[in-house]
Each structure stands twice: as C-alpha cells, then as structure tokens.
C-alpha positions in Angstrom: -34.5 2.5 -11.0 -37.7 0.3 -11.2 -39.6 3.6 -9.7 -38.5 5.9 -12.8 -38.8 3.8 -15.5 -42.6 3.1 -14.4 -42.7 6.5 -14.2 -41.5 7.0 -17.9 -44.5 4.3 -18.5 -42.1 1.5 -19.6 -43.3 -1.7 -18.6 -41.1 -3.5 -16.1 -40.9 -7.1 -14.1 -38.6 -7.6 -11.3 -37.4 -11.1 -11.2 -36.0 -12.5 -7.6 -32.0 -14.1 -8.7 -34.1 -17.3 -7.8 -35.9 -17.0 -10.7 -34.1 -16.4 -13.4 -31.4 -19.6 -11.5 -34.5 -22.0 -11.7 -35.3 -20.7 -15.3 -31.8 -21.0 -16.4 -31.5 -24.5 -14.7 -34.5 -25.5 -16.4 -32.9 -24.4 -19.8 -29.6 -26.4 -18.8 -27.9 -23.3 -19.0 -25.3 -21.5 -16.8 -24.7 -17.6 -15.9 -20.5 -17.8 -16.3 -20.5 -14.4 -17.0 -22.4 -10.7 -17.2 -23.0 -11.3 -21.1 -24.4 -14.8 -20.9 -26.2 -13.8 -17.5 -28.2 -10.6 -19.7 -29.2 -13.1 -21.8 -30.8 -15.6 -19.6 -32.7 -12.7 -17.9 -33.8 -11.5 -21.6 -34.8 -15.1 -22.5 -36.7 -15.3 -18.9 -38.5 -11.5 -19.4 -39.7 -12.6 -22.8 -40.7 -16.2 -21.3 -43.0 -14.9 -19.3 -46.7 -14.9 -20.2 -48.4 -12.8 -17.5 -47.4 -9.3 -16.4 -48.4 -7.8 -13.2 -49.4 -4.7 -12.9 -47.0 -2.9 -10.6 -47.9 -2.2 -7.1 -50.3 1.1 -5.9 -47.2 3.8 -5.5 -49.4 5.1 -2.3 -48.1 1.9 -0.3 -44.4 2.8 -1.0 -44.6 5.5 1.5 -46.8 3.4 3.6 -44.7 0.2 3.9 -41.5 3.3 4.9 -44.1 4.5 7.8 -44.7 0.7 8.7 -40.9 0.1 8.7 -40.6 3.0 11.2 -43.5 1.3 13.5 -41.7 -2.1 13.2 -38.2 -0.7 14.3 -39.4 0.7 17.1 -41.4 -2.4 17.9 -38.0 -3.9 17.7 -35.9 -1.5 19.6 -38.7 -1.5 22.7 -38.3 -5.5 22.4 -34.2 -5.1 22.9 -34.9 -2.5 25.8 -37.1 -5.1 27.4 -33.7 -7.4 27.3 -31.9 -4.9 28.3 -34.2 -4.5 31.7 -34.6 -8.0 32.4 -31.1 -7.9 32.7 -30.4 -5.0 34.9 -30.0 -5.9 38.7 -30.1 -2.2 39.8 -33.7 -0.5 40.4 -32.5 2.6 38.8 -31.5 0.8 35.4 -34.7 -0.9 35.6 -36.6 1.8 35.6 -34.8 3.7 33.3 -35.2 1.3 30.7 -38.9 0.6 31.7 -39.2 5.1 30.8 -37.7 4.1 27.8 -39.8 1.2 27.1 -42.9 3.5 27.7 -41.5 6.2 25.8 -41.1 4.0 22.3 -44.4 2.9 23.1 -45.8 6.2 23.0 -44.1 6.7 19.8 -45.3 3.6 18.2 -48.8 4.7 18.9 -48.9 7.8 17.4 -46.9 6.4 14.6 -49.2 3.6 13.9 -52.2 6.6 14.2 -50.6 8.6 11.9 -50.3 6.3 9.1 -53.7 4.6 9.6 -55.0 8.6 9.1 -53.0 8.1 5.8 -54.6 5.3 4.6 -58.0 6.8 5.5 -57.3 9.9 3.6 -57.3 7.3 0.4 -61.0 5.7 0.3 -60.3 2.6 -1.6 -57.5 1.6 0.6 -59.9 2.8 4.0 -62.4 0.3 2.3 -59.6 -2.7 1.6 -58.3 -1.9 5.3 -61.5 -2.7 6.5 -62.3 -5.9 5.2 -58.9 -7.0 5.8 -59.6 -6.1 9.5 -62.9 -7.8 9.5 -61.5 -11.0 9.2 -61.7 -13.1 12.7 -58.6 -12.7 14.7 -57.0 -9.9 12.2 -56.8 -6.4 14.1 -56.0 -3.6 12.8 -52.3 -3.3 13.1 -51.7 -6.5 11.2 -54.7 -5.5 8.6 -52.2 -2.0 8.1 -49.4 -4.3 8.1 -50.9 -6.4 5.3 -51.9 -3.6 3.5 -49.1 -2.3 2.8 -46.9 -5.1 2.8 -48.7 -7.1 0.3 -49.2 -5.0 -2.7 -50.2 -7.3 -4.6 -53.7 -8.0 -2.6 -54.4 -4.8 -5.4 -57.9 -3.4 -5.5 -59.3 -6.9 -6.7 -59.7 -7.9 -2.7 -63.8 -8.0 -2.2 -66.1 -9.0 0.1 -66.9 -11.6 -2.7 -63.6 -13.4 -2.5 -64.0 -14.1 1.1 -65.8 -17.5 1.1 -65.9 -16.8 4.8 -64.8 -14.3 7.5 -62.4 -16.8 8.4 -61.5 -18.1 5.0 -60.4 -15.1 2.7 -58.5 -15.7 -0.3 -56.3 -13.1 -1.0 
C-alpha cells in the first residue's frame, strides 16, 4: 500500500503502533475503537513537523536479496546443530555436504547482490565508505546498506569525524 501511493506521488509517513500509543498517551487519550483510533493517527500525521523522505526504492529489492543471504546463514547454522548432534559418521557428513553446499550458495548470493549495488554508483560509493570504517567488512557494510535506508545519500566522508567514529 505504502509502495503505490508513493508511487501516485502522495506523501506518506508510517508510524510504528508505538507511536501513535505514546502520542495518544501523551494527549490522555484512549483508542476504544476504529473511529476514535483514525483520529488519534490523523491528529499524530498532522502533529508531526518533519517528514522524511521515503527510503531509495533500489534497496527494497536489495534488503529481499539480503533476506535470502540471511536465511541461508540461518539454515547452515541449524545444520551445524543438527551435525553436532548426529553420533553416526554418515549423518555427520551428510550434514557437513549440506553445510558446504549453503555455503556455496551464500557466496554467490552475497556476490550477486554486491554486483547489484555496484551497477548503482552512488550506492558503490556509500558501500565503500561504509566498508572503510575499522572493523566493518563488507558483508555487514551491504547489510547496513540496505537495511538502513535511512543512512540516504547524506552519508559523506565529511560526517565521519573518524574512521572509527562515523555518524550515520
């Protein structure tokens, strides 16, 4: 819904439930039903004073592709389990086939979507100087990239006091 009304060009902000609870609590008012509920969140929408631009719609696709990289990261960490469990030589190397398998996977998934981002040269250029902060390597600099949309293109080398100190 969000997606195709941004796409129509109507402005929209997407409040968490906590949000428009704390507002109402604030306001010492309760949500008993749908009709008093619409009009806390109308009262909240026209509360609030700054409007975010909505997030790149490249990094939609992106964080999907993460997902994908994550759930196998999680399935090859329940196979692990599920070896150090087995008694039997056979099991253990079956799942250990597996395990290498999904591991194969995850690296030509995780190459696959960094050669997406690279295709996009502002998002190549805010990968690398996520990844050349000390200690960040470049899964977790494609992880925050497209997890954290709201880094936006205002990230520079400028707001980085400090390769170890980068406020995002």
């Amino acid at each position: 819904m969000v997606t195709a009304l941004r796409r129509d060009r109507f402005v929209v902000i997407v409040f968490q439930p906590i949000q428009v609870g704390a507002y109402a609590q604030f306001h010492l008012q309760r949500a008993k039903n749908d009709k008093i509920e619409a009009g806390l969140i109308a009262a909240c929408t026209a509360a609030t004073e700054k409007i975010h631009a909505p997030p790149d719609p490249r990094l939609a696709a992106l964080a999907d592709h993460q997902t994908l990289i994550d759930q196998i990261i999680d399935d090859s960490a329940m196979l692990k389990n599920r070896r150090e469990s087995a008694r039997e030589a056979y099991f253990q190397q079956f799942w250990t086939a597996q395990i290498a398998d999904l591991k194969k996977r995850e690296k030509s998934e995780f190459n696959k979507l960094a050669a997406a981002i690279r295709q996009h040269a502002d998002l190549s250029r805010r990968l690398d100087l996520i990844a050349s902060v000390d200690g960040v390597g470049l899964p977790t600099a494609v992880a925050i990239l497209v997890r954290t949309p709201e880094i936006g293109p205002r990230l520079t080398r400028a707001s980085c006091r400090t390769r170890r100190a980068c406020a995002l």
